[in-house]
Every structure is written in structure tokens, then in C-alpha cells.
N, C-alpha and C positions, 0 to 999 in steps of 0.2 A: 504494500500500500504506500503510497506517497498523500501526501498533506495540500488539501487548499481551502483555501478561507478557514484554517485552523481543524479543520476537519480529514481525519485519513481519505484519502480517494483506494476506492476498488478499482483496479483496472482489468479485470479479468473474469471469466467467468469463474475460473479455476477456483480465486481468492473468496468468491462471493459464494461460493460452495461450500471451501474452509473455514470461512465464519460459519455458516448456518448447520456444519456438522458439530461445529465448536462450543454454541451458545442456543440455548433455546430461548423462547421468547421472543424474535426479532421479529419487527415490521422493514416494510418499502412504502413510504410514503411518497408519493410524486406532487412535491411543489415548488415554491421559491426558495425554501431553504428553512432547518430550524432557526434561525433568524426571526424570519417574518411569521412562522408559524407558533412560536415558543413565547411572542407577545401578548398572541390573545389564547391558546394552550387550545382551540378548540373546533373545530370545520363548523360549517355551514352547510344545511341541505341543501344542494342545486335549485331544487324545483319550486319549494315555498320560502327558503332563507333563513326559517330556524334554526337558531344555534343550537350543537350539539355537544354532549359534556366531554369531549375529548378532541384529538386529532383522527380524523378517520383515515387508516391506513391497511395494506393487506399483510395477512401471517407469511412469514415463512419457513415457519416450523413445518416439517414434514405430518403428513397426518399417518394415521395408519391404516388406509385402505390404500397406501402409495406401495404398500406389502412388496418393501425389500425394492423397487427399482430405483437407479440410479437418483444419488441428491443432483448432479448437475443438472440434470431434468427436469426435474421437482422447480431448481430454481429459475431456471431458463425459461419455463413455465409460466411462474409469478411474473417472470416481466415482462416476459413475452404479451401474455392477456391485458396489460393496462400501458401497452407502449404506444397507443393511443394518446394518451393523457398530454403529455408537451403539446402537440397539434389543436387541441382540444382548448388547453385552458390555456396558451398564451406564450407564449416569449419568457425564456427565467426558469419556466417548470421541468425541474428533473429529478431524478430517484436519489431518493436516501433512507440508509437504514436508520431505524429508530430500537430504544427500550420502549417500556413503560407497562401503566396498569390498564386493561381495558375495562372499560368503565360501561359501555352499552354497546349495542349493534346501532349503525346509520340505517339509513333504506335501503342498500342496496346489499344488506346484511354481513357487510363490514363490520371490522371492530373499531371501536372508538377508544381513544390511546391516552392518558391522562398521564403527566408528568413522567412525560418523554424526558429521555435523554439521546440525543443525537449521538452513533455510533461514526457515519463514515457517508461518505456522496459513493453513488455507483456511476462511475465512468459509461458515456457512449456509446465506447467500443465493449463493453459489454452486455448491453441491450441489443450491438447486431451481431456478437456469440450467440444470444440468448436465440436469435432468428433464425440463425445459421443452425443452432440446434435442434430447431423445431420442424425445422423446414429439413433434414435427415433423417424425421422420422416418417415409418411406412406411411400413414394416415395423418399427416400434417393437417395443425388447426389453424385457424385465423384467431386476431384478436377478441377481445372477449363482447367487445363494441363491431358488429356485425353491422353495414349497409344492408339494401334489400327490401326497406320498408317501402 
């Protein structure tokens, strides 16, 4: 890992794998940064603007119906399905891992993350591993945000 804006960078999928066999409890939150997020400690539902009692961000603990296949998968996965999100919400927005407690589910049956602690920013070039991953497997998915309506 290397360091920016005080924070380790993942540059790899590899790294991003070694933490999450390393540490359980980690999230990927995709925004402007714990910065701007650690101010107000809490997301916003999209659709009516309710605030919510946490940061809403995804797990990347392995669950156990993953029974035994690869963690780079697993993770490659997580980011694979919300690497929509930068496009989406704006200019600034990109992944980083977080601690904390989850405090409730968002709508979109997220967890909501309360006194986060910022682990580390997930590098780029590992979101297009994470694609490259996905896209070698037999039955390749698309993001979790499907066109088609």
C-alpha cells in the first residue's frame, strides 16, 4: 500500500484481498472521501433525502454461502457491482474501505456504518482487476445497476 491524503492506497486486487482475509468487518464505501463523509457521520436516502443513522456502505466480509470459492472473487465482486457509482454520483466519488458499527439497513438493504474509521482509498487500477476478473469468469455478470428499463 502507499499513502495519499494521509490515507494507505490499495493498488491491487491482490492487497485488497489480503486485507479482507486479514480483518473482518470491513466496508467499501464509494464517495468523496472520509473527509467529507466523517463530518456529518451519516448518508442520505437518494429518493426522499432522509437522513440515515450511519454511513451506508457494502460488506466485504465473505458470507458463507461463498462455501470455500476464491476471496479475490468475492472481492472483485463487491466492486465490480457498484462501479457504477463514480459515473453516477459525480466527479471526487471513489472506493474506500471503512470500520465501524452498523447501526441499521438503508433501502436498498445496505448496512449503515456508524463511527467509521477510514482504513485505506482502493486504487483505479483495481476496480479494472476487479472487471478483468469478472469478465474470466464462465457466466460473467454486469453491474448491479442494470439498463433495460
Amino acid at each position: 500500500m502507499s499513502t495519499s491524503d494521509d490515507l494507505p492506497v490499495v493498488r491491487t486486487l491482490a492487497e485488497l484481498t489480503d486485507l479482507v482475509e486479514r480483518h473482518q468487518g470491513l466496508y467499501v464505501r464509494w464517495s468523496r472521501g472520509p473527509q467529507t463523509d466523517c463530518r456529518d457521520s451519516s448518508s442520505n436516502d437518494d429518493l426522499t433525502g432522509v437522513p440515515m443513522p450511519g454511513l451506508s456502505a457494502n460488506p466485504l466480509d465473505v458470507e458463507e454461502w461463498w462455501e470455500g470459492r476464491p476471496v479475490r472473487l468475492w472481492v472483485a465482486r463487491r466492486l465490480h457491482d457498484y462501479a457504477h457509482l463514480p459515473h453516477e454520483k459525480g466527479p471526487g466519488v471513489r472506493p474506500w474501505v471503512l470500520t465501524g458499527k452498523e447501526r441499521g439497513r438503508g433501502p436498498d438493504n445496505e448496512p449503515l456504518v456508524s463511527d467509521a474509521e477510514a482504513m485505506c482509498w482502493i486504487d483505479q487500477q483495481v476496480i479494472e482487476e476487479a472487471r478483468e476478473e469478472v469478465a474470466r469468469q464462465e457466466n460473467p455478470w454486469g453491474p448491479l445497476r442494470r439498463s433495460g428499463r
